[in-house]
C-alpha positions in Angstrom: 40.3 33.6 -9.8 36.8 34.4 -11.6 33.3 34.0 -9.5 30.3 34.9 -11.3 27.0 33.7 -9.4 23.4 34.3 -9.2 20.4 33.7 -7.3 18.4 32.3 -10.3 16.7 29.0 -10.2 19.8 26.9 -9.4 20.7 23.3 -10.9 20.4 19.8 -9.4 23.5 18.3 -8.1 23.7 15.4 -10.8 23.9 18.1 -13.1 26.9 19.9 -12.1 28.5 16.9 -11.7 28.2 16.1 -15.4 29.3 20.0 -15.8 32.2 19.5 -14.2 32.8 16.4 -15.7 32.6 18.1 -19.0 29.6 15.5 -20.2 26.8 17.7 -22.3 24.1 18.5 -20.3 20.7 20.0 -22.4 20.0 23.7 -20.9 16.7 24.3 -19.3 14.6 27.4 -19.4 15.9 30.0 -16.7 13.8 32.5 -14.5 12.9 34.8 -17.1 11.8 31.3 -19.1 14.8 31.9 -21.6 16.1 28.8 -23.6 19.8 27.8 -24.3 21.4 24.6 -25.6 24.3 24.4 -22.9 26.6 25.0 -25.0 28.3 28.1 -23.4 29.1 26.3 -20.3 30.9 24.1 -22.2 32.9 26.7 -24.4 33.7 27.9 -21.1 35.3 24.8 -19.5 36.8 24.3 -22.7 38.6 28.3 -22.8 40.0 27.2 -19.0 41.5 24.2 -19.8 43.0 26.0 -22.8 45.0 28.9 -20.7 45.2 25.6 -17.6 42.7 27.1 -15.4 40.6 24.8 -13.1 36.9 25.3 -13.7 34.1 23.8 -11.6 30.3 25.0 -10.9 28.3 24.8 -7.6 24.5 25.3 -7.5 22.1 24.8 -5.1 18.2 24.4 -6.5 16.1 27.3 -5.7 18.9 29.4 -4.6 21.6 30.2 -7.6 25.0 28.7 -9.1 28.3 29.5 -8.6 30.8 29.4 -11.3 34.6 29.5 -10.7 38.0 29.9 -12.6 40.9 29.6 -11.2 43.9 30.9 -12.8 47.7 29.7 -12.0 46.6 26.7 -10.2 49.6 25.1 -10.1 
C-alpha cells in the first residue's frame, strides 16, 4: 500500500465522498492559494483501478487528507 498525507487545509466530507465515488469534484485553492482543476485526483483513481488497486481519500477540514492505494487487494 501507498499513504501520502498532509496537514494542509483538509476537504469536507461530501467531498471525499464524491472522490471516492469517482464523481468530478472542481479543485479549490490550497494553503499556499494555488489553483488546480481536480483532475489529478482523478487520473489517480483512474491508474489504480487500471493495475486493480483500491483507492479511497480521508480528510478532515483544518487538519490534512489522507490518500491510500492499496495494491493486491484481493
Amino acid at each position: 500500500s501507498v499513504v501520502i498525507d498532509d496537514t494542509g487545509i483538509g476537504m469536507p466530507s461530501d467531498i471525499c465522498e464524491k472522490i471516492n465515488n469517482h464523481e468530478f469534484v472542481q479543485s479549490t485553492e490550497g494553503t499556499m492559494e494555488e489553483k488546480g482543476v481536480g483532475l489529478g485526483m482523478m487520473i489517480c483513481i483512474d491508474l489504480s483501478r487500471a493495475n486493480d488497486a483500491v483507492f479511497g481519500v480521508d480528510s478532515v477540514e483544518g487538519k490534512g487528507t489522507a490518500v491510500t492505494i492499496i495494491f493486491d487487494a484481493e
